[in-house]
N, C-alpha and C positions, 0 to 999 in steps of 0.2 A: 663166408657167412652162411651158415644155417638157413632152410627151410624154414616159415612159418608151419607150426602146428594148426588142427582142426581137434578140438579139445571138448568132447561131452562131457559134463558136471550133472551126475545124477547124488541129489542130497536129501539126505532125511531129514534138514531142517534148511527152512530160508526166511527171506522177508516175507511178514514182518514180524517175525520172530525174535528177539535178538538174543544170541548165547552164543558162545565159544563156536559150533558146527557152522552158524551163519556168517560170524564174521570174518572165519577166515575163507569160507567160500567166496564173499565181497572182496577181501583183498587178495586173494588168487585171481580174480576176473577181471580187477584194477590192474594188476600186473601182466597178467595176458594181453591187453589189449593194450599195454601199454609196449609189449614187444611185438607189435605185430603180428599174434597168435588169432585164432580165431576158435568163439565158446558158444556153447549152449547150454540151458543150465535146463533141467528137470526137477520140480521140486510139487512139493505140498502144497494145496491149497488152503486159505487164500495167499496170492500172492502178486508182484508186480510185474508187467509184462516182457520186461527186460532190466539188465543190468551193467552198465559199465560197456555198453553197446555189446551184449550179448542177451537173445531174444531168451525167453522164459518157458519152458510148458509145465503148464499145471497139472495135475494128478489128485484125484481124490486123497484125502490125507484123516486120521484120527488119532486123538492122542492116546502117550502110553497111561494104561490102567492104574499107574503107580505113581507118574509124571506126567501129570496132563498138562502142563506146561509146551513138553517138549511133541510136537504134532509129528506123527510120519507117514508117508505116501503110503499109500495102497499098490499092494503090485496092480500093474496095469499092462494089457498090451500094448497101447499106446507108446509105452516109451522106445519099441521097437519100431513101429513105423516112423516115429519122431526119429531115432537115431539114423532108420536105414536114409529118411531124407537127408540129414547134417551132413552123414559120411564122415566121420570122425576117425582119425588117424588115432584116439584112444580114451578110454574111455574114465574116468575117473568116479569114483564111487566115495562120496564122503561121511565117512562115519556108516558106512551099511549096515542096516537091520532088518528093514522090511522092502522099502522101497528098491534098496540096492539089489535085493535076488531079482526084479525087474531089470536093472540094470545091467547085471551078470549075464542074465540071459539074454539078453537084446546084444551084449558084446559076443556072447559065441556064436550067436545064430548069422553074425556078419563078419565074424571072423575079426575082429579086433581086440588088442589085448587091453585089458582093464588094473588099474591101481588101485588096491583098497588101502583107502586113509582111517585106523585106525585112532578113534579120536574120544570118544563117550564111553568110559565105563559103567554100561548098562546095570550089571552084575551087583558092583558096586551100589548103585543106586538105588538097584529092588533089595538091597541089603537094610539099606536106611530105611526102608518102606514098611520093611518088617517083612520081607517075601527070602529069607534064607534060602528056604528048601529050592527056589529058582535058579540058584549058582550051576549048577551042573545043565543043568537044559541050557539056559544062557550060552555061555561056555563053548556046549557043544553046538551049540548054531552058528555061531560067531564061525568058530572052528572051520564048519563047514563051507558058512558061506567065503571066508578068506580064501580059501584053500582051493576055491575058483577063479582065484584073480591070478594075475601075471607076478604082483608084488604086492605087499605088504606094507605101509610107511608107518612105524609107531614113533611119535612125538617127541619121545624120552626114552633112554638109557635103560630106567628101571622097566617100563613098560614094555622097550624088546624084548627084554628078559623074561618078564611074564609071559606073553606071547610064544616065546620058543619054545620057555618051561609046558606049554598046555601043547605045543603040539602044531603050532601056527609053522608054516612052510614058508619060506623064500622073505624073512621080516628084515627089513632095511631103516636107517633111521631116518628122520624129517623133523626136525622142529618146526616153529612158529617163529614169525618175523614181527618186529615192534615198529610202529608208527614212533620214527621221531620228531616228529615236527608236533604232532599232538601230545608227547609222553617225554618233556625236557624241561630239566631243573628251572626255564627261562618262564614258567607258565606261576609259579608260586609267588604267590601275592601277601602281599601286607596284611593290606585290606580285608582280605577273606579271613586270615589268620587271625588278627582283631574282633573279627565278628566271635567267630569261634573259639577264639582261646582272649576272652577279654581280660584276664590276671595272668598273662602268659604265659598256662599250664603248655605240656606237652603234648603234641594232638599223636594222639591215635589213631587210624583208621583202618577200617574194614570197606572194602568195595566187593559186591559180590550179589548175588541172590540169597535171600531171605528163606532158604526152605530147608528140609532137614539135608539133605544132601550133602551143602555145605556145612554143618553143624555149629550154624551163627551162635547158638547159646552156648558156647564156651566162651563168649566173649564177658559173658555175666562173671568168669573169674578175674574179670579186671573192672570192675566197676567200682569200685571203693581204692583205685590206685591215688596218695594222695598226689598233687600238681600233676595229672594227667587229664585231660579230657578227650572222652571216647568219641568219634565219629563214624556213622554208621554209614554208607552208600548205598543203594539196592531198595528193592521190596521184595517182599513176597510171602506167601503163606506165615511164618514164622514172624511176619514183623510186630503185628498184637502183642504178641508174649513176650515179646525182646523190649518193647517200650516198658513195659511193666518190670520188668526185670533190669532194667536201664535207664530211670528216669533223670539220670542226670547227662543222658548222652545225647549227640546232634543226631538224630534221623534226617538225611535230607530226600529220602527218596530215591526214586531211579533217576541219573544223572546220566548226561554224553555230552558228546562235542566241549567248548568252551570249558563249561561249567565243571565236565568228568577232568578238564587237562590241569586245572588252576585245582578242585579240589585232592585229585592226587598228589599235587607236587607240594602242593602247600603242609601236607604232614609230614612229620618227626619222622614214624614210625608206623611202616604198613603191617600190620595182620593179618593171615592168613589162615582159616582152620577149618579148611575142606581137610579131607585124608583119600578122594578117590579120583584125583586130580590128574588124567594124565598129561597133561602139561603144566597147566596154570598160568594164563595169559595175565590175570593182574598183579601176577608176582613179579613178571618178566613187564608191565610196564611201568610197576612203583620205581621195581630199578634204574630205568633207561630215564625215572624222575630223579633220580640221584639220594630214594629213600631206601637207610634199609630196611629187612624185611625180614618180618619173624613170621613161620610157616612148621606146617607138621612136617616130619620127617617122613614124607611118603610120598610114590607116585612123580609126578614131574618135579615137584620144588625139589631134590633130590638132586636135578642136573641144574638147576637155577642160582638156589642158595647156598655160599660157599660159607661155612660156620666159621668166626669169628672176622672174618673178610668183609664178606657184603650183608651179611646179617648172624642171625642166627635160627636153628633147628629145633625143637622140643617131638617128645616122640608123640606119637600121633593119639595116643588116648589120656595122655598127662596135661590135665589142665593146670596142674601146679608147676610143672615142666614150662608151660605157654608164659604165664603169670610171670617167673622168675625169669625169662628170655627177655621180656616186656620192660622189668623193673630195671632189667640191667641197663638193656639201652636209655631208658625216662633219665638216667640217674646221672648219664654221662653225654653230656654232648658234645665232647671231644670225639667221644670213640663213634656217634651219630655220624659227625663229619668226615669222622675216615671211614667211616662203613660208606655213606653217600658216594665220596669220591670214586671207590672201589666198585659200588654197582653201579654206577656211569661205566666204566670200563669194562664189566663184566657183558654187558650188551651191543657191546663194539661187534660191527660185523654184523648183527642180526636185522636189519633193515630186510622190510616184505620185497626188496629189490631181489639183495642178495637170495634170500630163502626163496623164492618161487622161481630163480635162476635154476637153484638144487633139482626143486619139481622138474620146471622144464628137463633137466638131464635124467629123471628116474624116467617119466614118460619116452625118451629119445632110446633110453638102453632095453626098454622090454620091446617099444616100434620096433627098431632097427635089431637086439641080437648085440648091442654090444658087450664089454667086456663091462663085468658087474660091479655097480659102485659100492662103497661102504658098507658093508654090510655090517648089520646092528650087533651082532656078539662083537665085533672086533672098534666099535666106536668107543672113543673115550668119555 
């Protein structure tokens, strides 16, 4: 049996923030502790003093100029005498942008090696913001700051591939693990389904953030689908204009726990129309609900959605592409239930058990020096 680990978790987003960088930091700390590893998280303030019995240090934090939403540390010294007390066997860096060169440095100055979890395309983001001429600066920070770590872990296939393409050293892959105990076809109710679909149209849904990011107003090219009704999840900046442009859809707001597991599994047909995704954690838990899934052809959904299998593709700026993915499935609920069947299966194996086992062996190979796992050009 293996040594327990001493594992720093230095993040540019935490509670009580909730978005893709936080939650899988929650369910990596779930997992640690549940192998008898041991964690310290560094994160932005405000936040909660501990997690998953790993203690917290706080850090001055401000949001991005473009994303204020998304909050991140301020480099600090602090995170060096925090780390040199842990003594960490390695250091993990999630999603680094600001706070993470804190990080970087705090691992060299103590001599320990560090994993960058490439998770948030920033680039992407200041694209939607309207900040173009940003891409090349972005880019080259990113660049840099990676290019100080031990390893690399990108999410998806597509995403190594970016990454190598700009110039990123030593990129390995890492998915994302799904909760199934929260994200299974057993949670899809009647009841819900009656409320929302009272002439037994076919539900649509969208789960996600409301801001341009995601680019929810492609959803407005299915709003006159007849026997479909649309189902919105989330809030955010964008939700005003989407009701107005959607008055005949469910908004329920931001949703978790219970209420997120029954109204995901409860729908027909998930929706997905980010395009700067690199992963996409609600594509990967509509499936593991036994719905398929229509999603742009870009970025993570790319390794998730297998076309004509578990769902279907449309290219990433074709809203009439989305619309016609949409009508096909509404129109057959045979081909629904073998698509369902199909991404039940397709999620086999992904359990945050399995996936932070992975983790733990990338952290083990840059410690120890051993012989190097998968590397992301050569994964399928």
């Amino acid at each position: 049996m293996q040594p327990a680990m001493k594992v720093a978790i230095v993040t540019e987003s935490f509670l009580p923030r909730v978005n893709g960088v936080t939650n899988s930091v929650c369910r990596i700390l779930e997992q640690l502790a549940a192998g008898g590893h041991e964690a310290l998280v560094v994160a932005p303030r405000p936040g909660p003093d501990g997690y998953a019995g790993a203690p917290v240090a706080l850090v001055p934090g401000v949001a991005l100029p473009f994303y204020s939403s998304f909050v991140v540390g301020v480099p600090a010294r602090r995170v060096t005498s925090v780390l040199r007390d842990f003594r960490p066997d390695v250091v993990h860096l999630a999603s680094p942008l600001v706070l993470g060169t804190s990080g970087l440095a705090a691992a060299r100055r103590l001599d320990v090696p560090a994993v960058a979890v490439f998770q948030t395309d920033i680039a992407g983001f200041a694209r939607r913001y309207g900040l173009r001429a940003t891409d090349p600066l972005i880019w080259w920070w990113l660049r840099r700051l990676h290019t100080g770590a031990a390893r690399t872990l990108a999410p998806s296939t597509p995403v190594a591939a970016e990454l190598e393409r700009r110039g990123f050293p030593r990129v390995h892959l890492w998915g994302r693990g799904v909760d199934r105990r929260r994200f299974h076809p057993r949670h899809r109710s009647a009841a819900l389904r009656a409320r929302l679909a009272p002439r037994g149209e076919v539900l649509v849904g969208y789960v996600g953030r409301l801001a341009a990011e995601k680019r929810p107003a492609l959803l407005a090219h299915l709003a006159d689908l007849p026997g479909v009704r649309l189902v919105v999840v989330g809030d955010g900046p964008e939700e005003r204009s989407l009701r107005r442009r959607l008055p005949d859809a469910v908004f329920t707001g931001f949703r978790t726990g219970t209420e997120l597991s029954e109204l995901m599994a409860s729908l027909d047909v998930f929706v997905h129309t980010g395009a700067d995704d690199t992963f996409c954690q609600t594509v990967q838990e509509a499936l593991a609900c036994g719905v398929p899934v229509v999603a742009a052809a870009a970025g993570g959904p790319l390794d998730l959605v297998r076309p004509g299998v578990n769902g279907l593709l449309y290219a990433p700026d074709d809203a009439e592409g989305l619309r016609a993915a949409v009508v096909t499935l509404a129109a057959d609920a045979a081909l629904r239930r073998s698509m369902g069947l199909r991404a039940l299966e397709s999620v086999h194996g992904r359990g945050w058990d399995t996936v932070c086992a992975e983790l733990v062996g990338h952290y083990r190979e840059v410690v120890h020096g051993a012989a190097p796992g998968r590397r992301a050009k050569t994964a399928a």
